[in-house]
Backbone bond lengths (Angstrom), bond angles and torsions (degrees), N, CA, C in turn:
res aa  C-N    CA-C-N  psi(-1)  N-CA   C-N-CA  omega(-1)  CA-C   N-CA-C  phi
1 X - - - 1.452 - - 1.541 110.81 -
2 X 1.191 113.36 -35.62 1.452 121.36 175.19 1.423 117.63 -56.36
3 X 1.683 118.34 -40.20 1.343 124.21 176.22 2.142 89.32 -50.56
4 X 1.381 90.74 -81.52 1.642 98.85 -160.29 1.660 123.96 -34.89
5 X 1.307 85.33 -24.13 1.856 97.02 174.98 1.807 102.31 -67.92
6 X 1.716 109.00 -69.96 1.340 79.39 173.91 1.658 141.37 -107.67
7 X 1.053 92.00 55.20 1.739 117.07 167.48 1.379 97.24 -107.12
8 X 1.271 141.07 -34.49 1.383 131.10 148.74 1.684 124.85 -57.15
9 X 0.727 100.59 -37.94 1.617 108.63 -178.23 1.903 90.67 -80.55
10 X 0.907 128.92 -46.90 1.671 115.98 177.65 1.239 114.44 -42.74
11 X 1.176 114.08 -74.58 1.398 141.81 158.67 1.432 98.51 -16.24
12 X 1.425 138.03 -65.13 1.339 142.82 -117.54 2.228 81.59 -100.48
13 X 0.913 97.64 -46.74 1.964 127.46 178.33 1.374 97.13 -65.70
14 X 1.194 142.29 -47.93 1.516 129.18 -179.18 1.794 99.47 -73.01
15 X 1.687 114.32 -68.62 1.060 91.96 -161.99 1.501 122.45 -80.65
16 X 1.463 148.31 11.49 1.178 147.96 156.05 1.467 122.88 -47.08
17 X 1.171 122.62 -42.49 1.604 127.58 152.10 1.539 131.69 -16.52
18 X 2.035 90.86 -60.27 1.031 117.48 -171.55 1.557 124.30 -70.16
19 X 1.642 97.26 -49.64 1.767 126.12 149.72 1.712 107.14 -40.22
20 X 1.221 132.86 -55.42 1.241 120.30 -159.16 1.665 109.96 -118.97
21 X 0.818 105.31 25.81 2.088 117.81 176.34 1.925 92.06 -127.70
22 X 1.169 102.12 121.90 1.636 109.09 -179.38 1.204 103.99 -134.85
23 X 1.789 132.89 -177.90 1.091 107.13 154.54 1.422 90.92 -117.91
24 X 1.784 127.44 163.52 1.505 115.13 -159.74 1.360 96.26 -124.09
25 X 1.524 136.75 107.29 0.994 145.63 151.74 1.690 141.15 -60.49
26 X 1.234 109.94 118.49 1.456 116.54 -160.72 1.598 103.10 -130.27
27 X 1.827 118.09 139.14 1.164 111.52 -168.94 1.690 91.04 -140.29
28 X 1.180 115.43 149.02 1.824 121.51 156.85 1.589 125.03 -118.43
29 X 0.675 144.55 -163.40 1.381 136.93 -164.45 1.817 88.56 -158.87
30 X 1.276 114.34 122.31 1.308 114.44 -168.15 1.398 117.86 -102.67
31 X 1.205 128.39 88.91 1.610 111.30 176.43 2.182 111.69 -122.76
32 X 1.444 96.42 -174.09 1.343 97.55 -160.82 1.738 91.45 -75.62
33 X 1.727 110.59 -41.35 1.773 102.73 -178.71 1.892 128.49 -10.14
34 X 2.045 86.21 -48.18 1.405 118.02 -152.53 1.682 99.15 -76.01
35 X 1.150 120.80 -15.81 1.483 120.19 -163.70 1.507 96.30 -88.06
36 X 1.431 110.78 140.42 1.457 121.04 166.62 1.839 125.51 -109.83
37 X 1.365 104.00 115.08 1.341 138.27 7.47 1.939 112.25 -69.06
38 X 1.031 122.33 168.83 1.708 133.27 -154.58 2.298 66.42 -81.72
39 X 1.143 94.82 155.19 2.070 109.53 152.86 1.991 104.85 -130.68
40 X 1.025 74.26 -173.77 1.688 99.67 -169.61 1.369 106.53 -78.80
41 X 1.478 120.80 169.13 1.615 94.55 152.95 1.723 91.75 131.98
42 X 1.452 105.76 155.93 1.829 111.99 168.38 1.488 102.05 -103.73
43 X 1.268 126.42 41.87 1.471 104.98 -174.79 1.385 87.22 -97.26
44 X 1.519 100.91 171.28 1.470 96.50 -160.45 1.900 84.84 176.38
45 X 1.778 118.40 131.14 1.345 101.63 170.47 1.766 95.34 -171.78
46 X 0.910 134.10 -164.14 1.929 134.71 -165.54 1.923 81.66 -145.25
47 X 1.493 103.21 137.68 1.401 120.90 151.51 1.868 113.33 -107.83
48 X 1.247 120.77 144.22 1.384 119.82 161.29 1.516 109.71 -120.09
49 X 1.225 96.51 146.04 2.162 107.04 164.44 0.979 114.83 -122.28
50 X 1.165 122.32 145.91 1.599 116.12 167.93 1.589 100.51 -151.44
51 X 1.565 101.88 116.74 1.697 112.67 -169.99 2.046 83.51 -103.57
52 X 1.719 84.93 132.44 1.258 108.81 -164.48 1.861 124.98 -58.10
53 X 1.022 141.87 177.24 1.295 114.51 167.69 1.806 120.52 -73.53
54 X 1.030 132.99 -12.72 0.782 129.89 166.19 1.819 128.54 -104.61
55 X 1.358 96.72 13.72 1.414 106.04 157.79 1.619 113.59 70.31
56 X 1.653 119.73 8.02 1.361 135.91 161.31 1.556 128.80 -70.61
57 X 1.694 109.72 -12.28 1.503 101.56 -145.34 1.513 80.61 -160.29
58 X 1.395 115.96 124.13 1.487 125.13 134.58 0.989 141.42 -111.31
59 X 1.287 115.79 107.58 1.457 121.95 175.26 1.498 131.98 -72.97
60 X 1.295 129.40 137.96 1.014 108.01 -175.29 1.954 107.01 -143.87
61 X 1.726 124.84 156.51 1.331 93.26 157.09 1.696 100.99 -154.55
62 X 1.340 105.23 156.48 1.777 111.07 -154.66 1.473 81.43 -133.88
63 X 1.654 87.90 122.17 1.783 104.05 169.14 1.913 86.21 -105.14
64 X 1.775 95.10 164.35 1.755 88.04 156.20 1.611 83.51 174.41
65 X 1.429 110.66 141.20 1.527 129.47 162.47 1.312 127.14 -117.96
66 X 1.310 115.53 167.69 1.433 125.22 -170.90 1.650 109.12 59.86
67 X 1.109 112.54 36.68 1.806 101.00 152.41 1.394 127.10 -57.00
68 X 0.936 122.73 -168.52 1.334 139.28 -169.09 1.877 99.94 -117.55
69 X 1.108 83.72 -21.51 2.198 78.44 168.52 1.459 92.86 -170.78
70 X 1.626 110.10 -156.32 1.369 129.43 160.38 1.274 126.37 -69.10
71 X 1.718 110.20 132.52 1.889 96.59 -172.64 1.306 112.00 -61.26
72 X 1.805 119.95 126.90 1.905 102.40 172.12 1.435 93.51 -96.32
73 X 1.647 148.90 29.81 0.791 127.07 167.09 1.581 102.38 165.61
74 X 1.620 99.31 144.50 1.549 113.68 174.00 1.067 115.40 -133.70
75 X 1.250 122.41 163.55 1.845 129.74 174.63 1.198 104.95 -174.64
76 X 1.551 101.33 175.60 1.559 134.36 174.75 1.419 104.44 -123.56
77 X 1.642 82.23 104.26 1.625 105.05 177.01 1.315 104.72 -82.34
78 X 1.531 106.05 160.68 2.152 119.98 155.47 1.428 110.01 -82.06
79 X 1.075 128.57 89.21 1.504 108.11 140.72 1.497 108.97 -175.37
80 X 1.331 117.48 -166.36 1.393 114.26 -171.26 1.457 105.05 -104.62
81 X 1.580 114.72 -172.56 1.688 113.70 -146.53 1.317 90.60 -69.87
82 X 1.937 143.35 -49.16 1.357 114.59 -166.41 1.115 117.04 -128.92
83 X 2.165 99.98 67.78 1.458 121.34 175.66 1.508 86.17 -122.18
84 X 1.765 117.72 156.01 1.110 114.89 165.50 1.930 91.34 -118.92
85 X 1.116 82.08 115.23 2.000 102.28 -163.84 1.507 95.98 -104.05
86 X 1.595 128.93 -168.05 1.194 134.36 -140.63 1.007 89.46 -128.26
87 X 1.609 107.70 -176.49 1.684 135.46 -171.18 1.157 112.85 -108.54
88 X 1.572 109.22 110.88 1.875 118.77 -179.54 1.199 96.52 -110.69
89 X 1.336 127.65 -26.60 1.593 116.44 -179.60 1.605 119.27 -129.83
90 X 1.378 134.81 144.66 1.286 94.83 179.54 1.371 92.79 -128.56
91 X 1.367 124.02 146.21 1.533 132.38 -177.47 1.583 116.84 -82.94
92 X 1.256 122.60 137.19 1.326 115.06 156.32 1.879 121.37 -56.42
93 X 1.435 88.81 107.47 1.263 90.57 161.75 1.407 138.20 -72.31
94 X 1.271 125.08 156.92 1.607 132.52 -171.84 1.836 130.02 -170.71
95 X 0.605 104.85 -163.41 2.032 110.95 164.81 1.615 95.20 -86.72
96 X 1.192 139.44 155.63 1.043 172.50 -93.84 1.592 103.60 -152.41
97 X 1.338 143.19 107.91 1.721 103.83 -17.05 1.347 117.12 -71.74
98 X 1.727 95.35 159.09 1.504 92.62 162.11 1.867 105.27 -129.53
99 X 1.256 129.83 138.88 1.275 135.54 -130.56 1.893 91.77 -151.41
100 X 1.709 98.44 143.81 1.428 92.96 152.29 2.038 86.24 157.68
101 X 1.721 81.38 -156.98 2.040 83.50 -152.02 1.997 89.54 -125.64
102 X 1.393 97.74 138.64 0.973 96.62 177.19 1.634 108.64 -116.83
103 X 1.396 104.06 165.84 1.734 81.27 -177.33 2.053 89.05 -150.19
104 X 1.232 107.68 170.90 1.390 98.16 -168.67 1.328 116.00 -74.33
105 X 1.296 151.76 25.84 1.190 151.80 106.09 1.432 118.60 -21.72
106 X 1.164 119.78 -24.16 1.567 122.34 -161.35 1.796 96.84 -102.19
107 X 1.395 114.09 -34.98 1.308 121.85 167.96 1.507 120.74 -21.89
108 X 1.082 121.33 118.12 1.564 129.87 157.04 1.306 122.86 -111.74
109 X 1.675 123.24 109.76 1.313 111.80 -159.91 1.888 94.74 -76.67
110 X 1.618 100.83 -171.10 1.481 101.01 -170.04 1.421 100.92 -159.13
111 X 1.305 105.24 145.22 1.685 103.56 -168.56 1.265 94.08 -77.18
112 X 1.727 121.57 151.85 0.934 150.53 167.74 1.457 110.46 42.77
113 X 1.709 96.86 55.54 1.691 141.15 -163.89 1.016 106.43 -152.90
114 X 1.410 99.05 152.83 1.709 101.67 145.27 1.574 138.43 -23.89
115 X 1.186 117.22 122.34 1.896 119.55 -173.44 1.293 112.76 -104.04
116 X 1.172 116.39 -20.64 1.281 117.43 -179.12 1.439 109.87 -136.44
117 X 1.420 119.33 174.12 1.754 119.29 169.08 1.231 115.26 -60.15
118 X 1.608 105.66 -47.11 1.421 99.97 -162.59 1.876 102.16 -70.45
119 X 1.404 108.54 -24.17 1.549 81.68 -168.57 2.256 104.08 -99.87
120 X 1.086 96.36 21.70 2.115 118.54 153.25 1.678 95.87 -77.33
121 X 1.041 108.88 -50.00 1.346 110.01 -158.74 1.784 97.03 -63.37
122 X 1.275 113.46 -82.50 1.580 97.78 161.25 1.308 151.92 -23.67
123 X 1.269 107.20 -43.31 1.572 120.25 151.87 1.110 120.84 -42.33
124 X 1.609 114.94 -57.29 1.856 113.81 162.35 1.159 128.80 -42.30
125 X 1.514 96.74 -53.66 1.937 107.34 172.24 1.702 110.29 -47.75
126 X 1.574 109.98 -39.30 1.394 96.36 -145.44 2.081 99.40 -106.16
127 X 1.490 101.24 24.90 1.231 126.31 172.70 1.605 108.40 53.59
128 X 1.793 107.29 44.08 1.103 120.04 163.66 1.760 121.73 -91.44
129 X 1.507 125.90 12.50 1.168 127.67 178.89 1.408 109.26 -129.42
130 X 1.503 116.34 171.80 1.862 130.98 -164.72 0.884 88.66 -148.41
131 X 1.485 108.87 156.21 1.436 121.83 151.73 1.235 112.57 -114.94
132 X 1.536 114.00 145.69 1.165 125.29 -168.80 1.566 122.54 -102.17
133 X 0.855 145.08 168.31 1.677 139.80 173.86 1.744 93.74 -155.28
134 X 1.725 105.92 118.86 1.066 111.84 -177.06 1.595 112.45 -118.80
135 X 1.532 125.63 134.28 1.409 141.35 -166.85 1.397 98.46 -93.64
136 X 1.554 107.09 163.88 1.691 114.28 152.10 1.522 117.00 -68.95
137 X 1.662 119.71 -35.66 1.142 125.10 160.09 1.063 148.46 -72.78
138 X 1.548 106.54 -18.63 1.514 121.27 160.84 1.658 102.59 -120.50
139 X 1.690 125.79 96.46 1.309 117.39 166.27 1.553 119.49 -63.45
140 X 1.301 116.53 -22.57 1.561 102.63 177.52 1.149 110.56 -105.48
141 X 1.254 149.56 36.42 1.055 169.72 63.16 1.186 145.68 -158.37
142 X 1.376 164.87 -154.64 1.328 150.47 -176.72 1.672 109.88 -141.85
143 X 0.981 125.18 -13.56 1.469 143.61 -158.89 1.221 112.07 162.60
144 X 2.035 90.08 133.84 1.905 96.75 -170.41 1.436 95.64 -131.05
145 X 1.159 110.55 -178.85 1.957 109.40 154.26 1.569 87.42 -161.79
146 X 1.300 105.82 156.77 1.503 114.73 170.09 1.728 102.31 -92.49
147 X 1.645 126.33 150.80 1.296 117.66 -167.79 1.903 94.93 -92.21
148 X 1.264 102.50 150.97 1.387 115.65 169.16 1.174 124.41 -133.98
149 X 1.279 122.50 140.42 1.798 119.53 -166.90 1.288 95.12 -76.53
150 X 1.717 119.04 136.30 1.236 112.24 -162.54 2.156 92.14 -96.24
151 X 0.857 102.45 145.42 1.687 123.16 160.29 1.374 119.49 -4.48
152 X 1.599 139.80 113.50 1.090 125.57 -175.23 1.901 112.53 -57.40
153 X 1.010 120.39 164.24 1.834 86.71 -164.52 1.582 95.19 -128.56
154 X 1.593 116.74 -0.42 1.422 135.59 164.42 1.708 100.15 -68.00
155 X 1.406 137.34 -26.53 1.257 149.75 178.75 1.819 108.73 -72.94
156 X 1.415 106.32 134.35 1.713 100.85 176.26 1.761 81.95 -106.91
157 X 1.323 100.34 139.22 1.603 132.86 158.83 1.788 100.90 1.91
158 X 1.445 101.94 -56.46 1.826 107.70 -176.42 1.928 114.13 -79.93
159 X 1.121 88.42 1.31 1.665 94.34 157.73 1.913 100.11 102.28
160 X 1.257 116.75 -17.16 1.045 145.65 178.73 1.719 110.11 -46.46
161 X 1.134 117.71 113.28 1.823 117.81 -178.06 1.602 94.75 -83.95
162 X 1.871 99.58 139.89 0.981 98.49 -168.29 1.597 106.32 -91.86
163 X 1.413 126.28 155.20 1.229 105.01 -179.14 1.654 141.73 -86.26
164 X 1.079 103.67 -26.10 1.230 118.17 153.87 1.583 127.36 -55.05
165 X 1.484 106.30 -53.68 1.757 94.96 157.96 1.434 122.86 -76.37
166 X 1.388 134.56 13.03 1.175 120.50 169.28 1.738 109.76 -101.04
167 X 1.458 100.12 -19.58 1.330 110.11 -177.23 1.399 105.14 -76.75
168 X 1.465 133.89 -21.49 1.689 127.83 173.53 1.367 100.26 -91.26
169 X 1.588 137.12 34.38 0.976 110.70 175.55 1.466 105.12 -104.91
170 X 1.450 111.88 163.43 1.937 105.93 178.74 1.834 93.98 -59.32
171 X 1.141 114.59 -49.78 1.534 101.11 -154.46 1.654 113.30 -55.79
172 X 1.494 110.24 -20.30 1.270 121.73 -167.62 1.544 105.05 -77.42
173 X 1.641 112.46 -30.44 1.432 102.71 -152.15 1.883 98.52 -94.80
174 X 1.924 96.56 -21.15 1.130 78.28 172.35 1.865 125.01 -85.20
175 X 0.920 88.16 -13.20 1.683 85.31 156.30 1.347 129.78 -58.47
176 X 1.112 99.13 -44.29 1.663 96.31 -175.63 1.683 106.26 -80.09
177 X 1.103 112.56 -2.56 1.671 117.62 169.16 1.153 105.47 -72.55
178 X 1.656 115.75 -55.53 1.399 124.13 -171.46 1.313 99.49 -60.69
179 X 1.390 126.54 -38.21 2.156 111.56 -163.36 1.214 72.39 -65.04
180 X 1.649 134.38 -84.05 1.304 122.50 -163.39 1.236 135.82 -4.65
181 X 1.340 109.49 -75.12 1.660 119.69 170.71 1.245 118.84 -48.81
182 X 1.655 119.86 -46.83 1.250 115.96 178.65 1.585 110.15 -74.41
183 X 0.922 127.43 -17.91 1.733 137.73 176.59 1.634 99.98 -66.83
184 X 1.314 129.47 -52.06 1.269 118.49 -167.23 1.722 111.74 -86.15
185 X 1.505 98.90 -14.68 1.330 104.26 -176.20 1.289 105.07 -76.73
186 X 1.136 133.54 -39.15 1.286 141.15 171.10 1.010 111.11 -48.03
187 X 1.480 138.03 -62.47 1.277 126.42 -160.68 1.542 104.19 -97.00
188 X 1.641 109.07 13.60 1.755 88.60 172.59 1.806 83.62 -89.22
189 X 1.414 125.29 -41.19 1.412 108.68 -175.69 1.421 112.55 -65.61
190 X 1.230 141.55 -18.96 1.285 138.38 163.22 1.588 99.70 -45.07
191 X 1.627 141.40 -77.12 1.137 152.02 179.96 1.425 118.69 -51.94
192 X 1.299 113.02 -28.15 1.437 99.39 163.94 1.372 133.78 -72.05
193 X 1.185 108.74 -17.95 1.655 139.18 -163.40 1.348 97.59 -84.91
194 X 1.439 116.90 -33.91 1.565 110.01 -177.10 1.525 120.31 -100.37
C-alpha cells in the first residue's frame, strides 16, 4: 500500500505545475465611447494581453482603424472604466497592429497604483487596467477599452467543461497516466499478497 500511496503522490507532484501555471488571456474592445471624457470620431479597434504562464512576460497586440491621425502613443493605464488613471505600461507604438512583450522592467509604479509588477499584474486580473491609443488630435486619448479576462474557452456557454478540450489538456493526460500507474500498481500489490 505504501508503494501506491507514493506513486500517487508522484503523480499528484508532476501534474500540479501543470494545473496551476496557465497562460492568462485578457482582451478589450477599443472605442472612442470608452475614453474619459468619451470624443467623437470612427476610431474603433480590439486590444489583447496575455500575461505568460509564468508571470515574466506580457504580451500584448492592439489593432484599431479610423483614427483621427497616426497613433503617437499607447499604454496600459490604472484605473477603472470611468477614471482616466495613469501609465504602468507603455506600448510600442506603430500602424495598426502594433504588438510586442512587456516584461517588468517596463513597469512604472504610480501613486495610488500599483508599486510593483506583481501587484500591475493583479490589477489586470482584477479588470483594473485600459488600454489606451493616443492621437495628435486627441492627446489623452482617442480610443480606450478596459482589459477583461477573456472566457475559459474549454467551458460550453452552460458552464459545462467540454470534453474533448479537457481531455487534450497536459493536466488531463497526466492524470490519466497517474490512474494508470496507480491501477497497475495496485494489482501487482494485490498479487503479491497472495
Amino acid at each position: 500500500m505504501r508503494l501506491s500511496a507514493m506513486i500517487l503522490a508522484i503523480a499528484a507532484l508532476v501534474a500540479a505545475p501543470t494545473l496551476v501555471l496557465a497562460a492568462e488571456p485578457f482582451t478589450a474592445p477599443l472605442t472612442t465611447a470608452a475614453e474619459v471624457p468619451p470624443v467623437t470620431g470612427d476610431g474603433s479597434g480590439t486590444a489583447s494581453v496575455t500575461i505568460s504562464d509564468d508571470e515574466t512576460e506580457i504580451a500584448y497586440e492592439v489593432t484599431f482603424e479610423n483614427l483621427t491621425g497616426p497613433a503617437v502613443a499607447a499604454h496600459i493605464h490604472y484605473g477603472d472604466t470611468d477614471v482616466a488613471g495613469g501609465v504602468i505600461f507603455p506600448l510600442a507604438h506603430s500602424d495598426s497592429p502594433m504588438s510586442g512583450t512587456l516584461t517588468e522592467a517596463d513597469f512604472t509604479p504610480l501613486d495610488g497604483g500599483p508599486q510593483t509588477y506583481a501587484e500591475a499584474l493583479a490589477a489586470i486580473r482584477d479588470g483594473m487596467t485600459y488600454i489606451n491609443v493616443h492621437t495628435e488630435a486627441n492627446q489623452g486619448g482617442e480610443i480606450r477599452g478596459q482589459l477583461r479576462e477573456l472566457p475559459d474557452t474549454a467551458a460550453s456557454p452552460d458552464g459545462v467543461i467540454d470534453g474533448t478540450a479537457f481531455l487534450s489538456t497536459p493536466a488531463m493526460l497526466l492524470a490519466l497516466f497517474g490512474a494508470a500507474v496507480l491501477i497497475l500498481a495496485l494489482r501487482r500489490i494485490s498479487f503479491v499478497r497472495r
